[in-house]
C-alpha positions as CSV (number, residue, x, y, z in Angstrom):
1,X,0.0,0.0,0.0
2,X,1.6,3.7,-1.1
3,X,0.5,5.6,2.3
4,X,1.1,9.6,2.5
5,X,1.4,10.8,6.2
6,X,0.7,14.6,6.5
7,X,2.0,16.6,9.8
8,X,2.9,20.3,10.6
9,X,6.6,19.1,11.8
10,X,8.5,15.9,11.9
11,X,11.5,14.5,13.5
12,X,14.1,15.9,14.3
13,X,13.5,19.2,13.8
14,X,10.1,18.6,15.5
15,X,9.7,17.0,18.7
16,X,6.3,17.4,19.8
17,X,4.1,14.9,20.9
18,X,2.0,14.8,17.3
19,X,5.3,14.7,15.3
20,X,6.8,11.5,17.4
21,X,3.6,9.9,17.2
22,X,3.7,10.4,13.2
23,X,6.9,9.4,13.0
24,X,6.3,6.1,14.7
25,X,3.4,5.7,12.6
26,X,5.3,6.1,9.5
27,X,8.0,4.1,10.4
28,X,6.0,1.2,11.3
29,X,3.6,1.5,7.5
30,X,7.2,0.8,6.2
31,X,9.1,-1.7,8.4
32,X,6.9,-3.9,10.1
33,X,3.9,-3.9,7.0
34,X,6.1,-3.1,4.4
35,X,3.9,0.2,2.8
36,X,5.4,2.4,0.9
37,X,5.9,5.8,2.4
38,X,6.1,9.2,1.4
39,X,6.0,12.5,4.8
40,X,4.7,15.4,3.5
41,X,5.7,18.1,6.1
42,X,6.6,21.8,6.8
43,X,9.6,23.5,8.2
44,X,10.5,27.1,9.2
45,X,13.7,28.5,7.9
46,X,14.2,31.8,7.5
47,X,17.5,31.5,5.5
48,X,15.4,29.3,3.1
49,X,13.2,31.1,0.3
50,X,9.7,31.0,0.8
51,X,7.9,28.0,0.1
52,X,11.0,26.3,-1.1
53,X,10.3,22.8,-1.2
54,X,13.9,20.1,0.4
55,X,13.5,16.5,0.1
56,X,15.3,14.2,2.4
57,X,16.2,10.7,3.0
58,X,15.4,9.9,6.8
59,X,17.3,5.6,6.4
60,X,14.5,4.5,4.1
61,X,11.9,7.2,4.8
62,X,10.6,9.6,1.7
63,X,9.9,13.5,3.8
64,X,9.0,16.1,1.8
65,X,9.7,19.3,3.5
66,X,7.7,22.7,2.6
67,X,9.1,26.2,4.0
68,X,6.7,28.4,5.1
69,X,7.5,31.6,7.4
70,X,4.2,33.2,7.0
71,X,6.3,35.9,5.0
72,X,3.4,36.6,2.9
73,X,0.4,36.1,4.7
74,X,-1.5,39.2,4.6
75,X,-5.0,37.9,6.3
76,X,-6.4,35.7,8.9
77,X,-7.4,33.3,6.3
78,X,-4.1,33.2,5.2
79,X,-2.4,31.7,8.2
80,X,-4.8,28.1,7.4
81,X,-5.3,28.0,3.8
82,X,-2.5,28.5,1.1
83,X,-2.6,28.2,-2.3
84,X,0.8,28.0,-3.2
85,X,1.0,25.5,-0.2
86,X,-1.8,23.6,-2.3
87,X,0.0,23.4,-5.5
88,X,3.5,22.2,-4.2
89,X,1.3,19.6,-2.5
90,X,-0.6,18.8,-5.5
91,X,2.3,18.0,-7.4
92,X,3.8,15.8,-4.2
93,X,0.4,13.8,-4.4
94,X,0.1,13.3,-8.3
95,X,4.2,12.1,-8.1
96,X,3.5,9.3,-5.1
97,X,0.2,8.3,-6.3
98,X,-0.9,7.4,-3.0
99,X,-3.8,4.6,-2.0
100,X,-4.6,6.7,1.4
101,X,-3.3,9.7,3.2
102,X,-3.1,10.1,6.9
103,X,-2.7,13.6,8.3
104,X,-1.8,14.2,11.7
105,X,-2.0,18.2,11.0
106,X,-2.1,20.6,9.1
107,X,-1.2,24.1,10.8
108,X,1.3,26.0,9.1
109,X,0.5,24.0,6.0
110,X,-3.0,24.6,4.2
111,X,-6.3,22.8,4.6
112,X,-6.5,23.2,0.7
113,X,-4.1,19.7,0.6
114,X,-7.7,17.6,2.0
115,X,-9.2,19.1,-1.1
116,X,-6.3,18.1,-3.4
117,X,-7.0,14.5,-2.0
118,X,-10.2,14.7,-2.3
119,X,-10.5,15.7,-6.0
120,X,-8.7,12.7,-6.8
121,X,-10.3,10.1,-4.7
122,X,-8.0,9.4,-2.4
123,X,-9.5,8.3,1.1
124,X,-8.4,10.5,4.0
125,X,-7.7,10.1,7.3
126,X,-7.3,12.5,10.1
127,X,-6.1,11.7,13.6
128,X,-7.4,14.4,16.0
129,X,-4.4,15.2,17.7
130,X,-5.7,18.3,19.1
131,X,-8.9,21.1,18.4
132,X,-7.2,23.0,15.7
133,X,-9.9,22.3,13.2
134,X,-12.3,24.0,15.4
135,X,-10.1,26.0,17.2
136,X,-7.2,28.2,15.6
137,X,-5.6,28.3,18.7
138,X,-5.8,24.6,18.9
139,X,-6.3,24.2,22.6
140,X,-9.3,25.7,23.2
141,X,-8.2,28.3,25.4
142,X,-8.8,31.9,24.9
143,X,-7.0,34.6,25.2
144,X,-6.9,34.8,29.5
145,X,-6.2,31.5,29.4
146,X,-9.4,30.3,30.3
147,X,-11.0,26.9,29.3
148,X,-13.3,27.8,26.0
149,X,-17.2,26.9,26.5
150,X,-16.2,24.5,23.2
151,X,-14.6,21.9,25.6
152,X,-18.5,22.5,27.4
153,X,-21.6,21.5,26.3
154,X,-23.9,20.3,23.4
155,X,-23.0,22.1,20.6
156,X,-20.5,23.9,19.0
157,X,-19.7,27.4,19.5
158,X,-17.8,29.9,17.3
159,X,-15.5,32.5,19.3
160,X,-14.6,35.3,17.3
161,X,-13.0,36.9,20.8
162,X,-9.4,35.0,20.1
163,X,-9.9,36.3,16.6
164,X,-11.3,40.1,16.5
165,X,-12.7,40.6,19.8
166,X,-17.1,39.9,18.4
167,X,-19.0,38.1,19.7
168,X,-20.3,34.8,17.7
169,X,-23.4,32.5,16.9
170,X,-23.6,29.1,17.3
171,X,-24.4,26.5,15.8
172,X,-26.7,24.3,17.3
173,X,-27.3,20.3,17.2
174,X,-30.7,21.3,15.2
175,X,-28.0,21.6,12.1
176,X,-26.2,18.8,13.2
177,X,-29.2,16.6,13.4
178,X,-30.3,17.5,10.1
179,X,-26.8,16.7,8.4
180,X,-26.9,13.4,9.5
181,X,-30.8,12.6,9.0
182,X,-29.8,14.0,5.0
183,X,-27.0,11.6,4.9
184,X,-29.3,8.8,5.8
185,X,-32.2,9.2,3.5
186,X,-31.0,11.3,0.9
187,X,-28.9,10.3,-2.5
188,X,-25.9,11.5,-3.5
189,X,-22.2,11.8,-2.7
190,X,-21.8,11.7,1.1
191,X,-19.4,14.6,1.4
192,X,-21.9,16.7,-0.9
193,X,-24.5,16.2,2.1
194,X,-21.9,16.7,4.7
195,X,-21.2,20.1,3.2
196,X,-25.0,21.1,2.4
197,X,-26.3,20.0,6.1
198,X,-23.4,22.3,7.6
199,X,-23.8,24.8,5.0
200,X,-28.0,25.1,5.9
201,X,-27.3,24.4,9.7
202,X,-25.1,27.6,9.5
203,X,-28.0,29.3,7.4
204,X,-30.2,28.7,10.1
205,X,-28.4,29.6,13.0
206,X,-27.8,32.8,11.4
207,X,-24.4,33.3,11.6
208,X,-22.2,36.4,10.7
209,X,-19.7,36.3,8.3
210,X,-16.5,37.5,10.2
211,X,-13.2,36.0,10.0
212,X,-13.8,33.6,13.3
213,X,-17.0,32.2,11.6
214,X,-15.8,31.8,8.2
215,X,-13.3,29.9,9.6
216,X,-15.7,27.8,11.2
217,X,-17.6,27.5,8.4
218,X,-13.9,26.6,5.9
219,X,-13.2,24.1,9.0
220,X,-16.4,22.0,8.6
221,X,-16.1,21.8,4.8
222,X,-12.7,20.7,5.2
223,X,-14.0,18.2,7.7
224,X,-16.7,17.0,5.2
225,X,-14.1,16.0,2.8
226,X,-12.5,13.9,5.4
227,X,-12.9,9.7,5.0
228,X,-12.3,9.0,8.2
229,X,-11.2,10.6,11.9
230,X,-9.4,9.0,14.5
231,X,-9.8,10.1,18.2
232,X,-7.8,8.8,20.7
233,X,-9.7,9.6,23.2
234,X,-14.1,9.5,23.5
235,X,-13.7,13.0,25.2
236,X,-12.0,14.5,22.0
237,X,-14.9,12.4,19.8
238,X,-17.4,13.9,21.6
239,X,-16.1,17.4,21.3
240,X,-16.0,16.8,17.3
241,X,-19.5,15.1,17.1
242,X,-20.5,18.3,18.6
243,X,-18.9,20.6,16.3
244,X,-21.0,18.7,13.2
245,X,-19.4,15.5,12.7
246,X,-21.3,12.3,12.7
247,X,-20.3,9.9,15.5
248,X,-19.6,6.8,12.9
249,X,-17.1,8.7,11.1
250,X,-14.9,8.6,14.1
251,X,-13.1,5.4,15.4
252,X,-11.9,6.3,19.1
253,X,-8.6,4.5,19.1
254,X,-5.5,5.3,21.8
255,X,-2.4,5.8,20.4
256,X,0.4,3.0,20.4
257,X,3.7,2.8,21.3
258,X,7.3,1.4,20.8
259,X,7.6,-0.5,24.2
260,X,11.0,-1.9,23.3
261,X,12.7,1.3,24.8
262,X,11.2,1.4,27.9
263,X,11.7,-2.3,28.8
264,X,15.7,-1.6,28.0
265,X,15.7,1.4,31.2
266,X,17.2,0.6,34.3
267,X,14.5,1.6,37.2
268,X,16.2,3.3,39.4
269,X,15.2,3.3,43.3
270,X,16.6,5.8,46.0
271,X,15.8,7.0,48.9
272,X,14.8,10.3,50.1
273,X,12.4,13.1,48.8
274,X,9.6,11.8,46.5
275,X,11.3,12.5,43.2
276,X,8.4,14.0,41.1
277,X,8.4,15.1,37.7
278,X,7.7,17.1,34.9
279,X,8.0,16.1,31.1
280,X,6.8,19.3,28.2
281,X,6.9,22.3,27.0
282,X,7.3,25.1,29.7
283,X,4.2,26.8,28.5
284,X,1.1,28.0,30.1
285,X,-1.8,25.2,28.9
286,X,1.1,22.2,30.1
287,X,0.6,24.3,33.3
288,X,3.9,23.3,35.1
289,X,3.4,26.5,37.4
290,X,1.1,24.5,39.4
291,X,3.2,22.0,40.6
292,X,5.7,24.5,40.9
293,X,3.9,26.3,43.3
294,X,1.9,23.0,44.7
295,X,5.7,21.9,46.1
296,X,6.7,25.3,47.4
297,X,3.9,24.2,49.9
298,X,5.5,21.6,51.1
299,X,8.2,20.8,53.4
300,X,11.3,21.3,51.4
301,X,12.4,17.9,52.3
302,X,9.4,16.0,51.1
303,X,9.6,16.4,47.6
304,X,12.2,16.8,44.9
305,X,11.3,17.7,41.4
306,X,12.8,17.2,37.9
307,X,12.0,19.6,35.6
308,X,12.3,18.8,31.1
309,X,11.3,20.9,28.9
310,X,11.8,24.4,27.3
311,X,10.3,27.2,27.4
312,X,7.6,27.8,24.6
313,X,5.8,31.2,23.7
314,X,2.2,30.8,23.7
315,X,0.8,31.9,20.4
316,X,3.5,34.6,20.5
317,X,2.9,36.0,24.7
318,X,6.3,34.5,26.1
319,X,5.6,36.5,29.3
320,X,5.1,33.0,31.3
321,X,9.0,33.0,31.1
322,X,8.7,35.3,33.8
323,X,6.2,33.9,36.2
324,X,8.3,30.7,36.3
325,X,11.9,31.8,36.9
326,X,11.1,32.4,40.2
327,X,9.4,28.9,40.5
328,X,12.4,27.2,38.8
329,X,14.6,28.9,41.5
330,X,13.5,26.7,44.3
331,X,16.2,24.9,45.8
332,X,14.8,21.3,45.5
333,X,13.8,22.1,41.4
334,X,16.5,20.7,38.7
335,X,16.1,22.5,35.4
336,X,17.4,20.1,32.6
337,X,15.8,21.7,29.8
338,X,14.9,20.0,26.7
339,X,14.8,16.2,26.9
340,X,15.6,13.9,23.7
341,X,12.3,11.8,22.7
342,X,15.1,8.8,22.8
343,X,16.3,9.6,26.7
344,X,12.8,9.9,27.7
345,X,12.3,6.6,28.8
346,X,15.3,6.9,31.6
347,X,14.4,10.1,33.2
348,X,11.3,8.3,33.4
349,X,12.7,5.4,35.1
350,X,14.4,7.8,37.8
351,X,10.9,9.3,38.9
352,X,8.7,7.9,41.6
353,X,5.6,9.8,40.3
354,X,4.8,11.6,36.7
355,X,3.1,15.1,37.0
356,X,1.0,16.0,34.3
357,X,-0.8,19.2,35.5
358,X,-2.4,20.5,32.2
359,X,-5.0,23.0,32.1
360,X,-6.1,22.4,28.8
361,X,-8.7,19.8,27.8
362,X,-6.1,17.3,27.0
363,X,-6.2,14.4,24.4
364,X,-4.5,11.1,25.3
365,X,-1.2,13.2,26.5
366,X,1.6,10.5,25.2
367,X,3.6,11.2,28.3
368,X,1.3,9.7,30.5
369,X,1.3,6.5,28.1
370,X,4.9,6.5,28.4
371,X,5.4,6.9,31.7
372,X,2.9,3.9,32.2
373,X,5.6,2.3,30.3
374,X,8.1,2.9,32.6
375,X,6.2,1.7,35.4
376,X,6.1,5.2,37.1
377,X,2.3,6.3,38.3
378,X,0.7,9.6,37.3
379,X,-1.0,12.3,39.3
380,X,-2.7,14.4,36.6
381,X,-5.4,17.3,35.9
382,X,-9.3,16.0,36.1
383,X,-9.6,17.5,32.2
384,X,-10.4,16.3,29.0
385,X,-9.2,12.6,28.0
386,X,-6.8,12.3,31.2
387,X,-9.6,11.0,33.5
388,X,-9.7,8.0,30.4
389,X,-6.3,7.0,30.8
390,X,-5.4,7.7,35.0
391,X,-7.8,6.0,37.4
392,X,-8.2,7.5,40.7
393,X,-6.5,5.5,43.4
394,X,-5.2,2.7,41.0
395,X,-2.7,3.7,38.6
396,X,-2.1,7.7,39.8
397,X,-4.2,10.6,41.4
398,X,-6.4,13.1,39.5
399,X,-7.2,16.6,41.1
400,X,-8.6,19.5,40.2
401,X,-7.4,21.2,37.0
402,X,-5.7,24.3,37.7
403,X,-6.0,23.8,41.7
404,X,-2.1,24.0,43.5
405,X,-3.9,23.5,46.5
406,X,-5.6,20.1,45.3
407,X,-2.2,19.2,44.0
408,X,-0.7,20.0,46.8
409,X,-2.8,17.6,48.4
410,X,-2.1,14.7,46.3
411,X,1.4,15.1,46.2
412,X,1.0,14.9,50.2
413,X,-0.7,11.8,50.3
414,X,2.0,10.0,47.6
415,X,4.8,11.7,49.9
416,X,4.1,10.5,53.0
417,X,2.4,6.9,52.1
418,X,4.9,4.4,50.2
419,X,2.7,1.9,50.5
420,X,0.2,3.8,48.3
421,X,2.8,4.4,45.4
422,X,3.4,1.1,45.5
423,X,-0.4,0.2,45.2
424,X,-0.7,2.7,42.3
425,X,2.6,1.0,41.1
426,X,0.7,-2.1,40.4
427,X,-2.3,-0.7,39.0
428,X,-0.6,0.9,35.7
429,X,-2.1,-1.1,32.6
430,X,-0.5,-2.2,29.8
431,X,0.1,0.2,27.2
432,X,-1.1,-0.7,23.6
433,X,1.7,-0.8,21.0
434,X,2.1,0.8,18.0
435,X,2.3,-2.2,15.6
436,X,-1.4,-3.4,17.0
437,X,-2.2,0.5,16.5
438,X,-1.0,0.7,13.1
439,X,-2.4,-3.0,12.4
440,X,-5.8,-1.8,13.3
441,X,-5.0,1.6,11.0
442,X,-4.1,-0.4,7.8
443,X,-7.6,-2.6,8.7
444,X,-9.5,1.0,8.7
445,X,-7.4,2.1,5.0
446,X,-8.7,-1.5,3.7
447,X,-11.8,-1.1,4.3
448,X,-12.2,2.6,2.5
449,X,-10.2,1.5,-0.5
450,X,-12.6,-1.6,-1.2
451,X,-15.9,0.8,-0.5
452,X,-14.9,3.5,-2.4
């Protein structure tokens, strides 16, 4: 099978958790099943002319690399859809010839590229990494850094405030219900429906025209185009069942993993402070503040932390830097800065206990799965997918998201109770791997190839 894989970044340049994940998935199509691969991807080089297109060799890997800077975009629009972007991908596309294409993401790219499949035929996937299709800032947080009602609720909701400061309409599950009632009874091509129940849902939900609701509106055409999404997590499903896609185009299915790594890492046991720690970007929706402030509670002997990660500007505000340096100064903090995705799995195996203290609706955060892996527990934000991977009192601790004094709480009851790590020790599940991920993957292609 010729399989193209679509992502915003990819290793090494990239090391986010969407860009390893790819990676692996990639790299499995072509070793373990034998599929023929070709990354379509961006980079960001300002030495590089615009929209110059590098193609590289990664061992046997095919990655296509596009540079875009955003040196010419001009509107709001501009920064999702590109039709230079389109062409140089159109011409990727009609070279491969692919049987399927799997995008991960496509920010800093174009959504044009799922109509370039599209007009040929070529069943789509898209794994919902994240809410960029329905959110531009791709988190849904808005500009104070408060959780956005979309993450809430029965319907979606367009806010224009992250956008131009109006006010937006909604559109409610009345459009939705029609889309899918049309796609049942009616003839026709099923993306034509998709497209026509979002287009009169819109209609009657009387929505503006402003550049927050036409992306909205670009968003769930783009969407209707799509063969297939992939949700790792039911929370994120529901979320995009509510912004106007039907439930039975989305296969909930948790990401996999190499597991070889982690079996190789020495555990290491010591004794002493609970040796907590942090794994991500140092940005504000990670929220690592919170446990930096949850320990400064505690006795200063009680709790050591380990600190990975650097800092990241959020959506261009890097004044967070700021708020944390005095954080970072504590005396029981060690600041290692960034960590390599390939000596992840032994700073895990130095932790007793995996802080994940997000304040963003989270996905399936791969760090969690990993540090399952390395047989270390988790005590994570109640938010988004994270209550579907950490169980309360068996394999970690959830509190409240964005509470230091809830996580100062839990981290009180791991540091003063061995006996419960250990009992959360022997709760952590198996963690699924990434050939029976990608397995189940090719299964999913198959079937879309022989319907269409």
């Amino acid at each position: 099978m010729r399989v193209l894989v679509v992502v915003h970044g990819f290793p090494p340049t990239a090391q986010g958790g969407s860009e390893v994940y790819a990676e692996a998935h990639a790299r499995t199509l072509q070793r373990q099943f034998g599929d023929h691969v070709l990354v379509l991807t961006r980079e960001h080089d300002v030495t590089r002319p615009e929209y110059a297109v590098r193609e590289e060799q990664l061992d046997a890997l095919r990655v296509v690399r596009i540079n875009n800077t955003f040196k010419y975009a001009r509107t709001f629009d501009d920064t999702y859809r590109n039709e230079t972007i389109d062409g140089l991908a159109s011409r990727a596309i009609d070279d491969f010839a692919p049987d399927v294409a799997h995008i991960h993401h496509l920010t800093c790219l174009s959504t044009g590229i799922v109509g370039q499949l599209a007009t040929r035929g070529i069943p789509t996937f898209v794994t919902l990494h994240d809410y960029w299709l329905m959110c531009h800032r791709g988190q849904l947080l808005d500009v104070h850094y408060q959780r956005c009602e979309n993450a809430e609720g029965s319907r979606a909701q367009m806010c224009t405030a992250c956008v131009d400061g109006a006010v937006a309409a909604p559109i409610g599950l009345a459009g939705a219900r029609l889309l899918r009632t049309m796609k049942r009874h009616a003839p026709g091509p099923a993306a034509l429906l998709r497209r026509s129940g979002m287009r009169i849902a819109r209609v009657l939900s009387g929505e503006t025209d402003g550049p927050a609701e036409r992306r909205t509106s670009h968003m769930q055409d783009v969407c209707a185009n799509v063969t297939h999404f992939i949700a790792p997590c039911r929370f994120m499903k529901d979320r995009f069942a509510a912004f106007g896609i039907e439930p039975d185009r989305i296969t909930v299915a948790d990401y996999g993993f190499d597991r070889e790594p982690f079996a190789a890492a020495r555990r290491v046991s010591a004794r002493g402070p609970l040796r907590v720690g942090f794994l991500g970007s140092l940005m504000i929706s990670k929220g690592p503040h919170l446990l930096l402030e949850a320990i400064s509670r505690l006795p200063r002997d009680a709790v050591s932390v380990s600190v990975y990660g650097a800092h990241t500007a959020y959506h261009g505000d890097d004044s967070y830097r700021d708020r944390l340096r005095p954080l970072l100064a504590q005396p029981n903090v060690a600041v290692h800065g960034p960590l390599s995705h390939a000596d992840v799995p032994d700073a895990l195996a130095a932790l007793d206990v995996l802080v994940v203290p997000s304040i963003w609706p989270e996905n399936s955060p791969l760090v969690i799965h990993e540090a399952f892996l390395a047989g270390v527990p988790v005590i994570a934000s109640h938010i988004g997918g994270i209550p579907e991977l950490v169980t309360h009192d068996v394999n970690g601790l959830l509190f409240r998201a964005g509470d230091a004094d809830d996580l100062t709480r839990a981290l009180t009851r791991v540091a003063g109770n061995p006996d419960l790590l250990n009992t959360l020790r022997e709760g952590i599940p198996a963690v699924r791997s990434i050939e029976t991920d990608v397995r189940e993957l090719r299964a999913i292609y198959q079937r879309a190839r022989a319907g269409r």
